[in-house]
C-alpha positions in Angstrom: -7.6 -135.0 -87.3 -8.0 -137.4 -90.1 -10.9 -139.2 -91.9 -10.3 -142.6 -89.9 -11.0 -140.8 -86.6 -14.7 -139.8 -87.3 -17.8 -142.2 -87.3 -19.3 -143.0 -90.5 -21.9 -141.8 -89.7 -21.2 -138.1 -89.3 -19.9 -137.8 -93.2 -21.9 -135.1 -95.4 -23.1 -136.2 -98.3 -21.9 -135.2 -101.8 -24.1 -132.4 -102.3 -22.9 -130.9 -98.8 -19.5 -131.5 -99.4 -19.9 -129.3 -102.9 -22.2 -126.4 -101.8 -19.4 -126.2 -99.0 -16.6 -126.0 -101.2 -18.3 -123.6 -103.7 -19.4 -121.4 -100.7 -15.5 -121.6 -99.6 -14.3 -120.6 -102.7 -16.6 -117.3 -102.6 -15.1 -116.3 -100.0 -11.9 -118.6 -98.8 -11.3 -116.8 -95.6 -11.2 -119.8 -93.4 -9.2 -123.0 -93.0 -11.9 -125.3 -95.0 -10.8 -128.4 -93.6 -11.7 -127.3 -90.2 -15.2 -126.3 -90.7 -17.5 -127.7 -87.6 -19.5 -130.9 -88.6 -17.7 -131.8 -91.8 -14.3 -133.5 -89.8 -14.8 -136.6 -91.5 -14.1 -134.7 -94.6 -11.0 -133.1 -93.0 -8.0 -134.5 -95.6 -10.1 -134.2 -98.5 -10.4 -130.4 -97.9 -7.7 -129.5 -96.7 -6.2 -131.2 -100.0 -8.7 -129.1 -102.0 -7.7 -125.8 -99.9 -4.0 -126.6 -100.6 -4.8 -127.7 -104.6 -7.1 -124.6 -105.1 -4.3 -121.8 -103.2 -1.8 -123.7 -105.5 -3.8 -122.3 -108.6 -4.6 -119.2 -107.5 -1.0 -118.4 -106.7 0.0 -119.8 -110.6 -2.3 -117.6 -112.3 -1.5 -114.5 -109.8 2.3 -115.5 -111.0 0.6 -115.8 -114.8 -0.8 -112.6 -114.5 2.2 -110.4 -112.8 4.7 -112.1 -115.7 2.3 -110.5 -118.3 1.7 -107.1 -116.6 5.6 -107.1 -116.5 5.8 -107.7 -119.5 3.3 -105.3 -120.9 4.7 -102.5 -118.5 8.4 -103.6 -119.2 9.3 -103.7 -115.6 10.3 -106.5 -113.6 8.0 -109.3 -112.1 8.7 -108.1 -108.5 7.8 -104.5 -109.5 4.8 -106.0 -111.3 3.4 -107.2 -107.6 4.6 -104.1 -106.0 2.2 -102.1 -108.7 -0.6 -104.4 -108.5 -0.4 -104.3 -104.9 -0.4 -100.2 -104.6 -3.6 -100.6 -107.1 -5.5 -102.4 -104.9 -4.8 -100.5 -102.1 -6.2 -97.1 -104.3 -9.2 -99.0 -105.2 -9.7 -99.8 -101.9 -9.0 -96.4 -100.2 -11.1 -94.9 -102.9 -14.2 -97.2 -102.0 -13.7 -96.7 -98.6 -13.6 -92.6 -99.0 -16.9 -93.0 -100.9 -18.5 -95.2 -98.0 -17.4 -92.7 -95.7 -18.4 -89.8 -97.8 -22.1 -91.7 -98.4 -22.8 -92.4 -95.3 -22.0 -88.2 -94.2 -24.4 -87.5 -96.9 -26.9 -90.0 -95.5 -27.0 -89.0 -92.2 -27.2 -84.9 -93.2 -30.3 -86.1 -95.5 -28.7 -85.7 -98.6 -29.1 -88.0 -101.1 -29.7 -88.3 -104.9 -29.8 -90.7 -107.8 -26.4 -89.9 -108.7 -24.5 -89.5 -105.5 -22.6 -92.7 -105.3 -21.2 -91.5 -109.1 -20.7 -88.4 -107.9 -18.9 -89.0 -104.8 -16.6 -91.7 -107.1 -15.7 -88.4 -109.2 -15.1 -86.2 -106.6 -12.5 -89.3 -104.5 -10.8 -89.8 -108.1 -10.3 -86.3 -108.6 -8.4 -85.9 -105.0 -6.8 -88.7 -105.7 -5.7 -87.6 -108.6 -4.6 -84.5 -106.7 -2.3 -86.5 -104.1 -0.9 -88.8 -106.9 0.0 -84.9 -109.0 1.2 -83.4 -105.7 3.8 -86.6 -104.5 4.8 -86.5 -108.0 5.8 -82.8 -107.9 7.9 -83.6 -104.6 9.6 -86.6 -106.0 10.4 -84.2 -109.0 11.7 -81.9 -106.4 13.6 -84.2 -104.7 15.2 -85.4 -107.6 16.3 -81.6 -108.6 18.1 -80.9 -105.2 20.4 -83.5 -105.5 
């Protein structure tokens, strides 16, 4: 679909095309350029999708060259680390939902709980990272 296969008179104006692009970019987890009533805006956002994951992806490179840097390992094990980050923040906000919402539903709750809970998650994490790391040391020694 292209601009020169939509009426006139179904282009947004301006202002519409900008709030949708800023509301895209809060959250880009659809294909922009295919969003219902703004075809006649199709190649202009899919240009901006493509320009704005172009960016994204150089200062995501930008930022794994200096964490690999910093952490003297390569870029490729920069990504791998950053990855395995984000996937313990997310596990660890997803144990505290869980956790808050058994608290909720026994009737216990408390200013503090959600600090709480994040306490009690890091310190099992904490426990699981010490406990792998014992193995792997193990591991290593039976060789």
């Amino acid at each position: 679909m292209t601009t020169n296969s939509t009426p006139a008179a179904a282009r947004k104006t301006d202002a519409e095309v900008a709030a949708l692009k800023a509301n895209w970019k809060a959250d880009p987890c659809w294909d922009i350029e295919d969003t219902e009533g703004f075809e006649a805006h199709y190649d202009e956002l899919l240009a901006f999708r493509k320009a704005y994951e172009a960016e994204c992806e150089r200062r995501f490179t930008a930022q794994m060259e200096d964490l690999a840097k910093r952490e003297r390992i390569t870029v490729e094990e920069a990504r791998a680390l950053h990855l395995a980050e984000r996937g313990v923040e997310r596990a660890t906000g997803e144990a505290v939902r869980c956790l808050r919402h058994l608290f909720n539903n026994a009737g216990l709750s408390y200013p503090d709980l959600d600090a709480d809970l994040g306490d009690f998650v890091a310190k099992v994490v904490d426990a699981a990272v010490a406990s792998a790391t014992v193995e792997r040391i193990r591991a290593g020694a039976a060789k």
